[in-house]
N, C-alpha and C positions, 0 to 999 in steps of 0.2 A: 618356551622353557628350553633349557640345555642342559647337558646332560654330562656323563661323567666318563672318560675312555680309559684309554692302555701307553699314555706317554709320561713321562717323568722330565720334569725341568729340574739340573743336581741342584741351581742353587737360584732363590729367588734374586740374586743380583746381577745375573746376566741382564734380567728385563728393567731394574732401578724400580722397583716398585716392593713393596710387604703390603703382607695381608695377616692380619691379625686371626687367628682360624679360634678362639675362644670367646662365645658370646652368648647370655643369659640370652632368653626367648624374651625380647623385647621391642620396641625403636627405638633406633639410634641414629644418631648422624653418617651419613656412609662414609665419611675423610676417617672418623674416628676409628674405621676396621680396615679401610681401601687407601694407603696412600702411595700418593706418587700417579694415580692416575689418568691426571691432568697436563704429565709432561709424556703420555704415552700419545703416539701422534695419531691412533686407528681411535683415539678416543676424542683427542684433539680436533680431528678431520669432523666427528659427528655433531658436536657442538659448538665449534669453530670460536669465538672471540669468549662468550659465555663459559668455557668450558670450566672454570674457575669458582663461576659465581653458581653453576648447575651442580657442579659435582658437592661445591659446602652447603646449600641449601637442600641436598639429596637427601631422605632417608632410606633406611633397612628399618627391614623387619626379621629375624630371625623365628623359626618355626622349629619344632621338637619331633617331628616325624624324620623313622629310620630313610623311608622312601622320599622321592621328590628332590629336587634340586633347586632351581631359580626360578621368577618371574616376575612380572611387572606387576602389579596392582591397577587396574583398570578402574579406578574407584579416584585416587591420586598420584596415581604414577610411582608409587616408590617399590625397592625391591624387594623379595620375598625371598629368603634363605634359607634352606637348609642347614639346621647346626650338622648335622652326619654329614652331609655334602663339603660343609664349610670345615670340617674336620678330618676327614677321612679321607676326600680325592687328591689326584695329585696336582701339585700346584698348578705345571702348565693348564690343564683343562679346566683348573678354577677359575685361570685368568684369562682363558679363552672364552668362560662362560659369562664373566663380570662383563667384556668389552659385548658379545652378543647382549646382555639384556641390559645395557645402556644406551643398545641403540634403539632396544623398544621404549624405551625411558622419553629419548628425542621424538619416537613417534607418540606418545602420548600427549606430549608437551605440542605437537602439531596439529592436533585435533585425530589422528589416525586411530580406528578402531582395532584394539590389540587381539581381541575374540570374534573371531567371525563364521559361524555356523556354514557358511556356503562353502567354506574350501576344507578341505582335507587338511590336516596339519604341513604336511612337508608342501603343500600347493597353496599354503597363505603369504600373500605378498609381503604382510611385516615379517613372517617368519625367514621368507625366501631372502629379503633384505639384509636382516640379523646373522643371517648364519653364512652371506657371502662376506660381509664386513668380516666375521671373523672366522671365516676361509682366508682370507687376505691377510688376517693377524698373523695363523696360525705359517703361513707361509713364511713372514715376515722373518718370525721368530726361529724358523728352521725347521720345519715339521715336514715330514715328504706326504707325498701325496699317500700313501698308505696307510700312515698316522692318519691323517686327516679324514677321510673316509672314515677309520673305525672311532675318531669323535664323533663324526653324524652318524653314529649309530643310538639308536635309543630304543627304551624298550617294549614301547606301545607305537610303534611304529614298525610295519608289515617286511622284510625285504625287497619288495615290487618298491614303495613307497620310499625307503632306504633311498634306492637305485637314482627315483626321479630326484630325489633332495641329491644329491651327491652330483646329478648332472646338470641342476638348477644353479651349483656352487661353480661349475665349470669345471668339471673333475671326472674323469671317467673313469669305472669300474674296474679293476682287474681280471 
């Protein structure tokens, strides 16, 4: 899951991508809310020749709780959303959190188990995976390392815990 921070992107056309932030509590196709996300290359890179034929056969699910953010459906791979989330946050950390749970998407689609009771949240290797991917994004797109840190903040997660996810990402604390 990912979560929601303190950065603002002024205009979604720096990144060439829209996101459509109004959606009954349904399934949907994910092009039909997500587009453009298959000429993003941190998304490109995850699903490499596919990334075409993954992202239109993708669906959403949108969800009607205040709380909560994204995830993958470990049942069929597809994403879970937050209408509040999908509504309410600011775009960069939307689209920092869409490129994180697409690549739990590609882990699903490899057999990898998304829920795994032995590790700690910030010590699950899909999670430690997901959120250097989109360390790397948030980099890309201009975020300093201070922004980024306070995106790996979330709110069931300890500050000890914080610490280790932030140095897992290769990032160290101030």
């Amino acid at each position: 899951m990912t979560q929601q921070g303190s950065v603002d992107l002024p205009s979604s056309n720096i990144l060439g991508v829209e996101i459509d932030r109004n959606a009954q509590v349904k399934l949907y196709p994910f092009t039909d809310f997500f587009k453009g996300f298959d000429k993003v290359e941190a998304v490109r890179s995850t699903f490499g020749d596919e990334v075409g034929e993954v992202l239109n056969n993708l669906k959403v699910e949108f969800f009607s709780f205040r709380f909560g953010y994204m995830g993958v459906s470990d049942v069929d791979g597809h994403i879970l959303i937050s209408t509040h989330h999908l509504k309410n946050s600011e775009f960069k950390i939307l689209y920092l959190d869409v490129v994180h749970e697409l690549v739990h998407v590609k882990q699903f689609m490899d057999g990898k188990q998304l829920f795994n009771s032995e590790f700690e949240y910030v010590d699950s290797p899909v999670e430690v995976e997901a959120y250097r991917h989109a360390v790397k994004e948030a980099k890309r797109i201009g975020m300093s390392d201070k922004e980024i840190i306070e995106y790996l903040k979330v709110e069931w997660v300890d500050p000890e815990s914080h610490k280790r996810l932030v140095e897992a990402c290769g990032l160290k604390m101030e």
